[in-house]
N, C-alpha and C positions, 0 to 999 in steps of 0.2 A: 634524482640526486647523483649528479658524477662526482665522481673521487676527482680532486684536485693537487696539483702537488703542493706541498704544505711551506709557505711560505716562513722561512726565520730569520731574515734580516727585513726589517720593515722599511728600515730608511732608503732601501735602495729600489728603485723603479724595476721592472723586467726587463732584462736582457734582449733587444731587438733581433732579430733576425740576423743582420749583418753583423752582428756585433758577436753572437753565440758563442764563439770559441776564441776569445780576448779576453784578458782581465787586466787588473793592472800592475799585478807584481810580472806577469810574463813577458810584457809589453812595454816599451818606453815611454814617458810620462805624455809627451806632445802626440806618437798614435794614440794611446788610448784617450785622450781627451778629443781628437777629431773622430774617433771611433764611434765614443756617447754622445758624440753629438753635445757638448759642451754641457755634461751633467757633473757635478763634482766629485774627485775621483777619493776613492775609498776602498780600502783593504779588505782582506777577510781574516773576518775576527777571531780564525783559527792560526793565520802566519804570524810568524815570529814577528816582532818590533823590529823596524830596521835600524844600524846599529848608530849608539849615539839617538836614539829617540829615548822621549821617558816617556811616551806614553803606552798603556800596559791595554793590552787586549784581552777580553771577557773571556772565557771560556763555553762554547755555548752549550746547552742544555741536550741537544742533540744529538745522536751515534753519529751519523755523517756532519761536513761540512759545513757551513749558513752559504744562501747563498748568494752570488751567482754560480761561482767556478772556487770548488775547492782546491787549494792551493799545496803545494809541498815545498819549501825551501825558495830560495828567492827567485827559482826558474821556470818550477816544472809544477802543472797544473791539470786537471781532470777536464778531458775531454767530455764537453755536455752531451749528454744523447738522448735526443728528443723520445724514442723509446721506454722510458724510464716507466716501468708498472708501480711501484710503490714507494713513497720516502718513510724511511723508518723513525720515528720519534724518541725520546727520554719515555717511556712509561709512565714517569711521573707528570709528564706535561699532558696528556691525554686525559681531555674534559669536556664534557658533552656541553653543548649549549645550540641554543635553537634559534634560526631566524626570525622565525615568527608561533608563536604558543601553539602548542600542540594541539590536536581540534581530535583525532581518530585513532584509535585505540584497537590493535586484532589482539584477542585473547585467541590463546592456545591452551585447550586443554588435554589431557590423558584421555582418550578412547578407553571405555570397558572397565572403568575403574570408580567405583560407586563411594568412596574415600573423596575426591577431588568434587564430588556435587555442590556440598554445602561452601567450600571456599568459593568453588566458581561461583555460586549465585552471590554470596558476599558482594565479591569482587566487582561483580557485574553491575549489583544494586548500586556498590559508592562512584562507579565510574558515570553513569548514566544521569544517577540523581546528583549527586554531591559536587562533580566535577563539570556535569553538562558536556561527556564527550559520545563522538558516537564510536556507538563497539559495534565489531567486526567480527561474528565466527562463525566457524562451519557448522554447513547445513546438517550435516549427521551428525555433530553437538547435542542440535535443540529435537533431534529424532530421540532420546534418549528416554524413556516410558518418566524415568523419575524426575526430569526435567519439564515433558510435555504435559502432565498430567498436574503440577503444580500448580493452582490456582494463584497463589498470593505472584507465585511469580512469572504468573502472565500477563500482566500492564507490561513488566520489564522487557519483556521475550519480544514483546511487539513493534519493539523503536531499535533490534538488532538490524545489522545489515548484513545478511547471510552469502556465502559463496562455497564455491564447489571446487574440490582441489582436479587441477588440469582441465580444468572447464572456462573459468571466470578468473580474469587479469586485475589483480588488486594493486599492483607493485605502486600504482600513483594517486593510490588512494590512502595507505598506512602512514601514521606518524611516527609511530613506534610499535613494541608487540611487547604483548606480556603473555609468557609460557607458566603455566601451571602443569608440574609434571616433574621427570627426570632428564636425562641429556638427550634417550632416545625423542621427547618433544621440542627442545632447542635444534637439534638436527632434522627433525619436521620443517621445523619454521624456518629453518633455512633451504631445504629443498622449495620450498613455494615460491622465493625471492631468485630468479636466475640472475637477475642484475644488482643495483643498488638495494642494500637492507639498513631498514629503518633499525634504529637502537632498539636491542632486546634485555627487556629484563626478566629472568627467570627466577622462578620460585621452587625452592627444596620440595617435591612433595612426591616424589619417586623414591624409587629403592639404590641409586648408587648417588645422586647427584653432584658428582664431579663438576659438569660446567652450570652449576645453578648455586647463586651463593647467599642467594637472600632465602631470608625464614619468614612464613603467614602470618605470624604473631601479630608484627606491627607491620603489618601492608597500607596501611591508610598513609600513616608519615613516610613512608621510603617511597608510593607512590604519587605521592605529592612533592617529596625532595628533585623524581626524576623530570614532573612536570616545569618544575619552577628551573630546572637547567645545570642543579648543582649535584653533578655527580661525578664519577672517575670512568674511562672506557678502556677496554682492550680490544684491541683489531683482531679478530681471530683472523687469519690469509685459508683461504680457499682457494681450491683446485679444478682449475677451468680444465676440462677434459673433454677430447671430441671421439669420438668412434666410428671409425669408418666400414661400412662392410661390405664385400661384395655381393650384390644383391640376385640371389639364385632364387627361377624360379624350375619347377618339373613341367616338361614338355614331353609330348608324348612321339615315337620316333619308331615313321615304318619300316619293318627289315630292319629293325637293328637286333642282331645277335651276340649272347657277352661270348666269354673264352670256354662256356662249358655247354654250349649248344644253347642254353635256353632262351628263349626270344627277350628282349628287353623293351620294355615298354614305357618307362619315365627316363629321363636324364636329365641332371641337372646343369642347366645353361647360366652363365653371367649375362647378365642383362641393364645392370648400371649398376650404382654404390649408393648404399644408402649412406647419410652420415646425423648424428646425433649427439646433443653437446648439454653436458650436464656443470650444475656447480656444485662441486662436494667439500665438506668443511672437517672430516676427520678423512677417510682415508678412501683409496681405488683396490681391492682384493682382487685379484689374478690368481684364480686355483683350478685343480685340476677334475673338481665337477665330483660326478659320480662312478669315474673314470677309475682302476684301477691303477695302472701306468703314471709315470710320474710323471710334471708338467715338464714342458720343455718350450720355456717363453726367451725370446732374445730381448735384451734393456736397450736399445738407443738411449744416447744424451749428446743432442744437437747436432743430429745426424750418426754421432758414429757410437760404434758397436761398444759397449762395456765390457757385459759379462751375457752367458746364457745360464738364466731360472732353470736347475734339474730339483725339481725337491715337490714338496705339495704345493708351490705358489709362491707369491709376491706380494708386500703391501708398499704401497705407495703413499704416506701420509704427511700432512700437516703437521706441524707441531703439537696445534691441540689433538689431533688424535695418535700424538705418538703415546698419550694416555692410556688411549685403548688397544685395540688388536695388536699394536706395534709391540706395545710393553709386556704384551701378555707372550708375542712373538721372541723377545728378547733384546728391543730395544732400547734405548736409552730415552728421558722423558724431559723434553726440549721446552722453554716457557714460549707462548704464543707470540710472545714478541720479538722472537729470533727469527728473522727471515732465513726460512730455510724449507726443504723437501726432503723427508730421510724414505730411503730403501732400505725395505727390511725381509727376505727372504724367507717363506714359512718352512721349515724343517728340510732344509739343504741337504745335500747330500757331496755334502763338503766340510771340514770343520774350519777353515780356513775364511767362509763365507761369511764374514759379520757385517751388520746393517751397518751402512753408510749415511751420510748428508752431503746432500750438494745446496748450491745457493739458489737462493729464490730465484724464479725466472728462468732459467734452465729449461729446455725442453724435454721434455722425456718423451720414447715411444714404443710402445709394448705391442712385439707381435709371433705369432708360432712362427718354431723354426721351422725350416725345411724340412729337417728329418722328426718332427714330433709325430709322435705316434697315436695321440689324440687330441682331442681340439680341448680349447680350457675355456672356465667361466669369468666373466665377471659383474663384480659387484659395486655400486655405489654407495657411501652411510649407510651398509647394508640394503639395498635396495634396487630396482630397477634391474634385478641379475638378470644376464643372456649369455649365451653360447659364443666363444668365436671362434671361427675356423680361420684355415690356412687364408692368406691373402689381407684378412682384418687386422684391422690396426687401432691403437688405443695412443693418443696423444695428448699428453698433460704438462700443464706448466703452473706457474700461480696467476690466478685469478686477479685484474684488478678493482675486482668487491669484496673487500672482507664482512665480517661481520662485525658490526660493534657493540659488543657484551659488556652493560652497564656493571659496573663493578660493584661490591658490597664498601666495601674500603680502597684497595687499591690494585691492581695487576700485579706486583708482587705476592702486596701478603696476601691475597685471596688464592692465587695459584700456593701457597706453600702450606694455606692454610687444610685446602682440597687434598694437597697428598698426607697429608698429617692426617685427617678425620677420616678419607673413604679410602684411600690404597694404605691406609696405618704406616707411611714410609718410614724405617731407619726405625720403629719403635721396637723396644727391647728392653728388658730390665734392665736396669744401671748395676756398673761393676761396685762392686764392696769395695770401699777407701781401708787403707790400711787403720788398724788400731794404734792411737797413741799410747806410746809406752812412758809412765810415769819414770 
């Protein structure tokens, strides 16, 4: 599944090749009519009415323009750039629907959590029997003694389709995925997808469940609502990230003596770069390990130099994970819909240092300075941590796969609803109204 740019003027055919950067408010009526190639001509139903017309132009449902060429005043118009990673939508216009009925189903469940058994076999049972779909889970899933040892639910076990995470390539196999768990298994289920991911619907049955907004109770109707097409989405945007390193190996080296006489016998040589490309959906942590010394990481963005990281580290996050580490860091908490990437410094040693947002797509590039004094670590969704030294490089921008997180209600209220229940935001006894005096 490629992400497509999302079309919202329907009446109008796609813009040709030659035609790309012409519209028809910027252009005289006779070129732009030999331009389309004699298609009839039409405004964009964000410019003003020209004057002396009565007819009134929609307002479109859209953050940006419809398109072809957004337009501003009766001259000047946005340069199209083939480039373009993501169109942003209304919130409210985001609705899941399928080309053709959903046939394959990965369940995600909680590792080590004896709680999550009986929903999962539930769940398993109505998907298999009731639905006729085939389910997908991991092989150390059905390793689990209270799973394997369940007779009644071995017919079930035996029509699963099992795989192994970083082993076996399912990405064109899912229709969707259902998480049983908390957010740390929605961040699972997104590390396995490095390309296009199927809709995720997740179930509360963790201990924080911030991006999980459904409840087990009634799982049969809500995952029969998602099959039949009728539900709400929010694109969570992910953080395409490469890492480059220079790749050293110890080589052993005769007569070589260091500066205190004693003979030296390994040295370490560059010998090419490795590089390594991850997608992460909350945040990139830059810290400075188990190193006592503070980090000392320089920020690129798009090339040039910002600021240089002195403090314990850096985070690097998404919107939805301005949730976590960021907000716990001192950030501000950004809704998923906001195309954006906020830098948030972990305990600066500046007081002047307050976390930032730049715009989606932007590049960012994180590497030791010259003069740092130790190498720093990093980490992805918590995970995948390693060492970089002098020379490595870490480049991140937005992703164009997000994820799309089937909603309970909708992308507002479910995010408002989330910081009201698990982070209790803004809650506080109400002030005393004055007494009316008779």
């Amino acid at each position: 599944m490629e992400m497509n740019r999302e079309k919202l003027c329907t009446s109008k055919a796609d813009v040709s090749s030659d035609s790309a950067y012409h519209c028809s408010t910027c252009h005289d009526d006779d070129e732009w009519s030999n331009t389309s190639r004699g298609r009839a001509k039409s405004r964009s139903l964000s410019a003003s009415p020209a004057l002396g017309s009565t007819k009134e132009f929609r307002r479109t449902r859209s953050l940006h323009g419809p398109c072809p060429v957004t337009t501003f005043g009766p001259k000047a118009c946005m340069l199209q750039n083939p480039k373009t990673i993501m169109h942003i939508q209304d919130p409210a216009s985001q609705r899941l629907t399928w080309n053709k009925p959903p046939k394959s189903v990965l369940v995600i469940k909680k590792i080590r959590d004896a709680s999550l058994l009986q929903p999962f076999k539930e769940l398993c049972v109505y998907l298999t029997e009731e639905k006729n779909m085939i389910v997908y889970v991991e092989k150390k899933v059905l390793e689990d003694p209270a799973i394997a040892n369940d007779d009644n639910f071995g017919p079930v076990k035996k029509k699963f389709c099992t795989f192994r995470e970083d082993y076996d390539d399912i990405s064109n196999q899912i229709d969707f995925i259902i998480c049983l768990g908390g957010d740390g298994t929605l961040l699972y289920a997104s590390s396995l997808f490095q390309g296009s991911v199927p809709p995720v619907m997740a179930f509360h049955l963790g201990s924080l469940g911030f991006l999980t907004p459904f409840n087990f109770e009634n799982f049969q109707s809500q995952v029969t609502q998602v099959i039949e097409g009728n539900a709400a989405l929010v694109l969570r945007s992910r953080l395409k990230v490469k890492v480059v390193k220079e790749h050293r190996e110890k080589m052993t080296v005769q007569n070589g003596i260091e500066e205190n006489g004693v003979v030296s016998t390994n040295i370490e040589k560059e010998v090419g770069k490795q590089i390594m490309q991850y997608q992460v959906l909350n945040e990139v942590v830059v810290d400075r390990g188990p190193s006592s010394y503070l980090s000392n990481v320089d920020v690129f963005l798009n090339g040039h130099l910002i600021t240089t990281v002195q403090g314990d580290g850096v985070i690097v996050s998404t919107p939805t994970g301005s949730t976590a580490y960021a907000a716990a860091a001192g950030a501000s908490m950004i809704h998923p819909n906001v195309p954006a990437i906020m830098i948030t410094p972990i305990c600066p040693h500046s007081l002047s240092f307050r976390p930032i947002v730049v715009p989606a797509g932007v590049e960012l590039k994180i590497m030791l300075s010259p003069d740092a004094r130790n190498t720093a670590w990093v980490s992805f969704d918590g995970r995948k941590r390693q060492e970089i030294c002098h020379g490595d490089s870490i480049s991140i921008t937005t992703s164009c796969y997000p994820l799309p997180s089937i909603c309970f209600q909708d992308p507002v209220s479910d995010w408002f609803e989330s910081l009201a229940e698990c982070l209790h935001w803004n809650v506080r006894k109400k002030q005393n109204n004055f007494a009316v005096e008779e």
